[in-house]
N, C-alpha and C positions, 0 to 999 in steps of 0.2 A: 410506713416508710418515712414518712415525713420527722420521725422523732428524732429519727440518727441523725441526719445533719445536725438536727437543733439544739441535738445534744454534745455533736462535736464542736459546734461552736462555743456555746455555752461553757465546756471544760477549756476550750483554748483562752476566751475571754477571762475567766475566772482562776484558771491553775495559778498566772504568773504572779497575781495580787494574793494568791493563797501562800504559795512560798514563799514569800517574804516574813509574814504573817508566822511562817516555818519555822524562818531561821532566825527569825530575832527572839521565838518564844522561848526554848532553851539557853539563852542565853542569860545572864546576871548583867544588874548594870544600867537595866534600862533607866531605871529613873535617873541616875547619874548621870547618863548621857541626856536626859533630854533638859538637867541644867545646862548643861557648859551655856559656854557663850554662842557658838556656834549655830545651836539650835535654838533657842532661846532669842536670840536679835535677828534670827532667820523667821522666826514665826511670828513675833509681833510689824515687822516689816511686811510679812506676804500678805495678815491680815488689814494690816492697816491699809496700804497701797492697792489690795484686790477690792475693799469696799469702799477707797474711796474713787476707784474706777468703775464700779459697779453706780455710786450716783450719778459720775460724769455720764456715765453712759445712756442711764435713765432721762435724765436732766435734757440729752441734746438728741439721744437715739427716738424720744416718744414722737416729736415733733418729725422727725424722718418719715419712721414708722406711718402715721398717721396720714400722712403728705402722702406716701408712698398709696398705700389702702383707698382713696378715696378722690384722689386727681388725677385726672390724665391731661398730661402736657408734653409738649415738647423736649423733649430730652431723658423723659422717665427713664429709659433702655438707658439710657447712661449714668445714669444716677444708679438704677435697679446692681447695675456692672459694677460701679467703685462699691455698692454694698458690701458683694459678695467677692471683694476681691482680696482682702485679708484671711480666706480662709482659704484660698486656693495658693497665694504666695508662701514662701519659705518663708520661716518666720526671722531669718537670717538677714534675707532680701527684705523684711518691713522693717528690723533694726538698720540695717543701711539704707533705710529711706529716709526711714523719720531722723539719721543722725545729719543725712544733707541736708534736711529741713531747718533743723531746729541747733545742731551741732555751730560751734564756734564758724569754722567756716562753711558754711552751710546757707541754705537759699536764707532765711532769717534770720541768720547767724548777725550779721552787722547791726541790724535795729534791734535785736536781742540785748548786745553787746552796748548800746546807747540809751539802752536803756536798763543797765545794770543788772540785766539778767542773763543765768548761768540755768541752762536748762539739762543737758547731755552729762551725762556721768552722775545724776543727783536722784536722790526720790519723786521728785516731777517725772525725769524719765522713765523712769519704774511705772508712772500710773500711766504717762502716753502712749507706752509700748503696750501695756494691760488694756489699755482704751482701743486700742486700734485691731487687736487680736480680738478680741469680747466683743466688741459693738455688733456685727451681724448677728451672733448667736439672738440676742435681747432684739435688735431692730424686727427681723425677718421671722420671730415668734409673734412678739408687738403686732406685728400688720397683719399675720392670719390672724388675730385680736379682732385687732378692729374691724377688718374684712367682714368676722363673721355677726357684726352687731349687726342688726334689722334698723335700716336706716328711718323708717316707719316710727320707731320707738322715738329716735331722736327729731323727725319733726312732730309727733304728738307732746314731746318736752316744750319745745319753741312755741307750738299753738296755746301753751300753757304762760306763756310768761316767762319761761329759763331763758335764761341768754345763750348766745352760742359755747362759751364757758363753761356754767355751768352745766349746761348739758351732755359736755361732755365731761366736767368731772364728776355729776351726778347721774349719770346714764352710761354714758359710753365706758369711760373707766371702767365702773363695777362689770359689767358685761363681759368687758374685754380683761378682766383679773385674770382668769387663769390660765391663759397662755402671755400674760405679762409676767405673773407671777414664775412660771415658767421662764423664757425668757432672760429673769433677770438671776434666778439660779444657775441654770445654764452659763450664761454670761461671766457669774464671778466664780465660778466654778475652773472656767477657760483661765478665767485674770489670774488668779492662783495658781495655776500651773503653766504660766506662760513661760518660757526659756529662752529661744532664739535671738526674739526682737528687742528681750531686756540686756540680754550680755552684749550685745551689739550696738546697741545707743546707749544702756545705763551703765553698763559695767559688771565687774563684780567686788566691790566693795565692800567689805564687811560692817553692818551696824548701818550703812549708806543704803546701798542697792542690792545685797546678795539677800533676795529672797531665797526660799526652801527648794523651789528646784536650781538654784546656781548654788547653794552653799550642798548638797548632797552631790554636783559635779565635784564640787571642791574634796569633801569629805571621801569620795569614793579612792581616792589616792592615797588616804592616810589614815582614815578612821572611817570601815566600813560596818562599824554597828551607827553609829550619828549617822550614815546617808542610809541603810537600812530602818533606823527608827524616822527620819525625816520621810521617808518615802511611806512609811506605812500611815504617817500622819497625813500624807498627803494623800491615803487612798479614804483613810477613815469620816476625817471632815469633808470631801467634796461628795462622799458616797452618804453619809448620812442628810447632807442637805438635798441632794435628788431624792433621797430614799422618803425623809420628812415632806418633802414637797409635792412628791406624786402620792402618799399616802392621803394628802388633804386632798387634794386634788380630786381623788377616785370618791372621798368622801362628802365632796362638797363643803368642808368645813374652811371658806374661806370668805370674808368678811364681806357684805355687800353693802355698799351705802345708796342702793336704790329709793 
């Protein structure tokens, strides 16, 4: 009995990325369209901006992550809350957050502004709104990471001479790889398909800020084989890096520097 659900979900999950897949294969042209310019400065933009959000993330999420895993203090429950509060928001409501924030007239907008910086409507905003949508995915993997290291291991590092550093980039890290490594797929998986919070604080710019899911809103109005080929690009790369990443994953084949 338990198959039929699993099997009606599975076709509901699976049909809509199949038809696409449909309707662009009978058609001519694809490689044509996947020069124009459209697609083309739409894809080097979402990659560029998805990974370089995916480092911000790593970069400022591990120390969260970590903090979170392993301290209990005062405030954690609130902290724990703004975590997970980017993925409960509209992603509409986090582009008009971050535009008060960071926008011309905006909580920062003045000391932005005296300080020669132009943050809202550029490729910065592109990686902030990517940054704020993606961080819980990476942070809240990260901490069941760390969570599940044997804290045992890391004081037999310490009895050894490692410093608190080391120990955890030679201990803890490897340990805790495959739910980081996890994590930070997931994460830029999110960054590249982010829509809401980007056309609301970055725009939609072309060659600027129109990553692959704002240039296929664009495309859908005028040229539905480019938002048809854009979309299927968008299933094929984020599907093959889950796909690559839990295959190591089940295989163990992921690098330990214990």
């Amino acid at each position: 009995m338990v198959i039929v659900p699993v099997l009606i979900m599975a076709a509901f999950l699976a049909l809509p990325l199949i038809a696409i897949f449909l309707r662009i294969l009978p058609q001519g042209g694809v490689w044509e369209t996947l020069q124009q310019p459209l697609v083309t400065q739409a894809l080097q933009l979402s990659l560029m901006t998805s990974l370089s959000s995916l480092g911000l993330t790593i970069l400022f999420g591990t120390p969260v992550a970590y903090w979170l895993a392993r301290q209990r203090f005062r405030g954690i429950g609130l902290l724990d809350t703004l975590v997970d509060m980017p993925t409960v928001l509209p992603p509409t409501v986090a582009g008009v957050a971050l535009l008060m924030t960071f926008g011309r007239q905006g909580l920062l907008g003045p000391w932005l502004k005296m300080a020669g910086l132009q943050i809202s409507f550029t490729s910065v905003a592109v990686v902030l709104a990517q940054c704020f949508v993606c961080a819980p995915f990476y942070i809240r993997s990260a901490q069941a990471g760390f969570q599940s290291v044997d804290r045992e291991l890391e004081r037999v590092a310490h009895t050894l001479g490692y410093s608190s550093m080391r120990t955890f980039l030679r201990v803890t890290v490897p340990l805790a790889f495959p739910a980081l490594l996890s994590g930070s797929v997931m994460a830029w998986a999110r960054a590249l398909g982010e829509f809401g919070a980007t056309i609301m604080f970055a725009g939609n710019l072309m060659g600027r800020t129109q990553t692959m899911p704002l240039a296929i809103y664009i495309a859908m109005e005028s040229d539905l084989t480019a938002a048809l080929v854009l979309s299927a690009l968008l299933i094929i790369v984020p599907f093959g890096g889950l796909f690559l990443m839990r295959t190591m994953l089940r295989r163990g084949s992921f690098v330990s520097y214990a």
